[in-house]
C-alpha positions in Angstrom: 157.5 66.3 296.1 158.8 67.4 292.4 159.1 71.7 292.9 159.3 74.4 290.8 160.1 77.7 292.1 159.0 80.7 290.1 161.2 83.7 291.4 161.8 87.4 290.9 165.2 87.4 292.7 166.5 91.2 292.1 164.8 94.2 294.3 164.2 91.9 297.5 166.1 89.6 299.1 163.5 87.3 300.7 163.4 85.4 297.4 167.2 83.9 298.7 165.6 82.9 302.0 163.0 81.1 300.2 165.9 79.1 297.1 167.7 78.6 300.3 164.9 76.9 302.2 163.8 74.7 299.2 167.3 73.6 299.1 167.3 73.0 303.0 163.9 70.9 302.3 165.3 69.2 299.6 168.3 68.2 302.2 165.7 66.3 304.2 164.3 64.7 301.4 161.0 66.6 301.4 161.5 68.3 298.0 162.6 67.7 294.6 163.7 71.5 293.0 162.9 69.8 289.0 163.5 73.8 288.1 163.7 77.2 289.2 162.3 79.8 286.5 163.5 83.6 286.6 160.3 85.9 286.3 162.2 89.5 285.9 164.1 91.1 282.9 167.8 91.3 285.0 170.1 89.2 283.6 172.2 88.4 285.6 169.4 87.2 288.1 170.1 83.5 286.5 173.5 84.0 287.7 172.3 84.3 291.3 170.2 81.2 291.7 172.8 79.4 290.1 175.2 80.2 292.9 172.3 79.1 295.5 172.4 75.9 293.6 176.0 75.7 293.6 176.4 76.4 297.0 173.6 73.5 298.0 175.4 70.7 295.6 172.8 70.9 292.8 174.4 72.7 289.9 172.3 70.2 287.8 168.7 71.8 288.7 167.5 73.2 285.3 167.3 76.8 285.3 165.0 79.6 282.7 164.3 82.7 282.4 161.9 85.4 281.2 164.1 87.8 278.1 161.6 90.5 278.0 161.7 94.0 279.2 160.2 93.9 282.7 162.8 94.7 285.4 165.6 94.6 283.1 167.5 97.0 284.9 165.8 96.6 288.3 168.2 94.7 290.7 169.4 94.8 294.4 173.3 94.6 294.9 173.8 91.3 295.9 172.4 89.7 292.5 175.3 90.8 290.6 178.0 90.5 293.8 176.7 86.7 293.7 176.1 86.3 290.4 179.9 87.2 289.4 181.3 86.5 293.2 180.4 82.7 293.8 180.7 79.4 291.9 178.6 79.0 289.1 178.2 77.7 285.6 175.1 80.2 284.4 176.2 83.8 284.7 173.4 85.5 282.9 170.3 84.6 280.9 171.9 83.8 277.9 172.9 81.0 278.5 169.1 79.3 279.6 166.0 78.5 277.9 163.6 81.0 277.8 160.6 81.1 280.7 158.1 79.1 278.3 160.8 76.4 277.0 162.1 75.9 280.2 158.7 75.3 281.8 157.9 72.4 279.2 161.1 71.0 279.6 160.3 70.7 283.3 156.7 69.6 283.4 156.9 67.1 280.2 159.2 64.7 282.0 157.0 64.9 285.6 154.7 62.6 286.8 150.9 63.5 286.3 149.1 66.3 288.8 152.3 65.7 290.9 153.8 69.2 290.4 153.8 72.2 293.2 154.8 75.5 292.2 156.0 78.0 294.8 155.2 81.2 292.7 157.4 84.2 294.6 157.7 86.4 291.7 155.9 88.4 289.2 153.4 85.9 286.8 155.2 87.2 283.6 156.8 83.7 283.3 153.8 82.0 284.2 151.4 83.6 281.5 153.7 82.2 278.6 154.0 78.9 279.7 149.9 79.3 279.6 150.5 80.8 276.0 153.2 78.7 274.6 151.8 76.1 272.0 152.8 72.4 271.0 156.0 71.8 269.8 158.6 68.7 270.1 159.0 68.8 273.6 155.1 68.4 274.2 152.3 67.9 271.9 150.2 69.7 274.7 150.3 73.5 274.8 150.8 75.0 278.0 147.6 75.4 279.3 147.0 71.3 278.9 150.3 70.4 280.1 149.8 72.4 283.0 146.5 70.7 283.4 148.5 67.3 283.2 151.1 67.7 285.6 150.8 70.0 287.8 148.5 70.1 291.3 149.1 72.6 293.1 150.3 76.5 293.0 150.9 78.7 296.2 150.9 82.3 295.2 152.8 85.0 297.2 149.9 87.3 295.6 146.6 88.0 296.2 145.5 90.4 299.1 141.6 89.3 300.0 139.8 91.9 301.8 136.2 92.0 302.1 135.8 94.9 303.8 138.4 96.7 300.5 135.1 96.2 297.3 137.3 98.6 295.2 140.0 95.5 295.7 143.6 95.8 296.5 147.0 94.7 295.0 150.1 93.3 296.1 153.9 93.9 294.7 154.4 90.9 292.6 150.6 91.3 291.3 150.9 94.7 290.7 154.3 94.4 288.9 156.0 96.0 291.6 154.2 99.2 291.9 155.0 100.2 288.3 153.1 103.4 287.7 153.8 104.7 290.8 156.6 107.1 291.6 158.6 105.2 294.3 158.5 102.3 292.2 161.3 101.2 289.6 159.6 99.0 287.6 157.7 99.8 284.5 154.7 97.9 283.1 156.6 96.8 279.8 156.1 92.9 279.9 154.1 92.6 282.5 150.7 94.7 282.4 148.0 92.3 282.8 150.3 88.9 284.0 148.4 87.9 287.4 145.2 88.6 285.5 145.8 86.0 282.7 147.5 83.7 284.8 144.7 83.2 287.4 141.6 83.1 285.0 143.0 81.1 282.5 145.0 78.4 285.3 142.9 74.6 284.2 140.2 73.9 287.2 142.6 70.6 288.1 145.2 73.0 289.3 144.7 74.2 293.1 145.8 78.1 293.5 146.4 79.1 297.0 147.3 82.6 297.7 149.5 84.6 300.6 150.4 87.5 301.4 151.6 86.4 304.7 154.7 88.0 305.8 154.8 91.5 307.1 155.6 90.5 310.9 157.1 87.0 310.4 161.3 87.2 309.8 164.3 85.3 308.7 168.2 85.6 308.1 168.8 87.4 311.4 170.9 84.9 312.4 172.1 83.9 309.0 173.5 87.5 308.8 174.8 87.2 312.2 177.0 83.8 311.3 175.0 80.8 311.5 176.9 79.7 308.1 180.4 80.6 306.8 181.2 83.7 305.0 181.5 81.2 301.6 177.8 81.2 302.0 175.7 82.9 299.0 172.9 83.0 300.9 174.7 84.7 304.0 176.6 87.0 301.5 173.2 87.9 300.0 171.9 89.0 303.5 174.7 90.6 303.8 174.7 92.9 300.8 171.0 93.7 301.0 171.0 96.9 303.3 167.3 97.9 303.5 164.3 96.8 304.9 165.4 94.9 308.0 164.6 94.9 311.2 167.1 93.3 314.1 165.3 90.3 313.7 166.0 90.0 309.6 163.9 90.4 306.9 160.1 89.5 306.5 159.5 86.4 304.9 156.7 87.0 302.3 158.2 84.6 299.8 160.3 82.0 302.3 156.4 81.0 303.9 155.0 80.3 300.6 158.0 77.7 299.9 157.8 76.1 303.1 154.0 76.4 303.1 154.2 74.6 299.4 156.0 71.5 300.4 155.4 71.2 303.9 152.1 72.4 304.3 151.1 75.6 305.8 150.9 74.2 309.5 154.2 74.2 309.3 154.8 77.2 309.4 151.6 78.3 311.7 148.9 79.2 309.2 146.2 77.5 307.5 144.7 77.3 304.5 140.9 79.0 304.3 138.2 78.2 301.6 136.5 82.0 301.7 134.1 80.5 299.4 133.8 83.3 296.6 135.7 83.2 293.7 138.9 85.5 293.2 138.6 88.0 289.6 141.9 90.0 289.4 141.8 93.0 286.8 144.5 93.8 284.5 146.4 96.3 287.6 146.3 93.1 289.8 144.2 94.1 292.0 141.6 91.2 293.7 138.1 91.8 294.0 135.3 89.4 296.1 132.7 87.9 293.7 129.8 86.0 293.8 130.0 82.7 295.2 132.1 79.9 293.4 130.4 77.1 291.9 130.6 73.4 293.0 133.2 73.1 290.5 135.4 75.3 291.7 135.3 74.3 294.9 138.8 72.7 295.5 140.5 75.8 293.2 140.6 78.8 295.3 141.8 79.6 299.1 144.4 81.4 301.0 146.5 81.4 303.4 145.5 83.1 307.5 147.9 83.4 310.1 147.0 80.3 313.0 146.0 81.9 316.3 144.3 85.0 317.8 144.9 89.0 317.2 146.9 89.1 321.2 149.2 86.9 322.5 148.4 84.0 320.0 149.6 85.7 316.7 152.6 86.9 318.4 153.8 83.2 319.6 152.6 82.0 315.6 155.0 84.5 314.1 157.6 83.8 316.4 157.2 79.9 316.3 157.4 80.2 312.1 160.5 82.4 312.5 162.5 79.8 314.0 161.3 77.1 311.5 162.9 79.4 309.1 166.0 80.3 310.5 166.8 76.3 311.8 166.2 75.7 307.7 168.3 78.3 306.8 171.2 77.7 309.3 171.4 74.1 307.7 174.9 73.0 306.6 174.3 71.6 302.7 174.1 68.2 302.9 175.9 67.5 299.6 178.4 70.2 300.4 179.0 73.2 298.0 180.8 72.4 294.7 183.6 74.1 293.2 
């Protein structure tokens, strides 16, 4: 399966659980990483991946970013510790193509409606790879060579309550809270993203949303030694020093990778038509609207926890938690390079 991962990797950490994992997939032969694209201003995020690439034997996976001023100086400790501390070639975004260029680059040389897109991060990237017009590396703008290649896009975004009318937002949809006063992030660059992304996505492409997370954990074990202290991705968990519990940290964005490639039975959920169509407003907020037309039919779902509100949700967290640890505590197949 060719994969593109869409990442915000700065303020959280979960977003090197889920490189890791694709990598780990990738191992096995279930996955094809044909990019990773850098959603947030800090740049030195670029830097980061790069390491996770090293690290996994694939310093060759093309890598772009977003330049504008969204979250350009929002980051966590570990982005610059790996980004300066690990082997690398990339050490900032400088030295990539921009989120738009990049994007073509990946998509023109894919097969047709064979693309998945694991979208982690914030939809800045996303909404100018939708904007960006023909040019030599694809006489289709975005919009049509998203149309052409790719099939399917799980969000980590989108928070569908029916009993919420007024609708509700998530972080990345949101911009990460930026308004609010715990939040870091400003709306600079990304005001309105998630809203142009999800009404102007071509009908071909599938969108499945998560928000699935909150209760389901990884890298307790990687932080406990399950790979070498040479590890980026154990030195990442290592660095980040809030929002754990013992277990590890919750896994919004490491269940939307496995979820894109595997399927989301893999990880204990499944995917549910809820038959309306999703409208997101320019705070990313979702709202329920009328039903969706036959047309649309295939277009919109998300993603529910398998099982029942007892004992059953408690063995499908704890079941999807050891699918993500056993991938994360996977030796590189290719072995790091140097």
């Amino acid at each position: 399966m060719p994969l593109i991962i869409d990442t915000d990797m700065s303020f959280d950490v979960d977003d090197v659980g889920a490189v890791c994992i694709a990598h780990a997939l990738a191992d096995l032969d279930e996955a094809k990483i044909i990019g990773i694209v850098y959603d947030s201003g800090y740049p030195e995020g670029v830097g980061a991946i790069d390491s996770l690439n090293w690290w996994y034997g694939r310093p060759e996976v093309p890598l772009g970013a977003y330049k504008g001023p969204f979250g350009r100086n929002v980051s966590g400790q570990y982005v610059p510790n790996l980004a300066r501390g690990f082997p690398n070639a990339i050490k900032d975004s400088s030295a990539v193509p921009g989120a738009a260029e990049a994007y073509r680059q990946m998509l023109s040389g894919a097969d047709n409606h064979s693309v998945v897109i694991a979208a982690i991060g914030f939809l800045t990237a996303m909404r100018e790879l939708l904007l960006s017009p023909s040019d030599e590396i694809s006489p289709l703008d975005g919009a049509a060579l998203v149309a052409l290649k790719v099939r399917k896009i799980v969000f980590q975004g989108g928070w569908y309550a029916p009993l919420h009318p007024d609708g509700r937002t998530t972080f990345n949809w949101d911009c990460g809270g930026a308004g609010q006063a715990w939040s870091p992030y400003r709306l600079e660059g990304c005001a309105g993203a998630a809203q142009y992304v999800v009404v102007h996505m071509p009908p071909t492409v599938q969108m499945i949303f998560s928000d699935i997370g909150d209760e389901i954990y990884h890298g307790g074990q990687l932080r406990s030694g399950c790979t070498p202290m040479s590890s980026p991705c154990r030195r990442a968990f290592l660095d980040h020093q809030w929002g754990y519990t013992s277990f590890g940290r919750q896994s919004w964005d490491p269940l939307v990778v496995v979820a894109a490639v595997r399927g989301p039975e893999a990880v204990n959920m499944t995917e549910v038509d809820v038959g309306y169509h999703n409208r997101v407003d320019e705070s990313g907020a979702n709202f329920w609207t009328a039903p969706r037309s036959p047309a649309d039919e295939a277009r919109q779902s998300q993603l529910a926890l398998v099982g029942d509100a007892s004992d059953g949700w408690q063995q499908a967290r704890a079941d999807a938690t050891a699918t993500l640890e056993q991938l994360l505590c996977s030796p590189p197949r290719l072995g790091p390079r140097t």
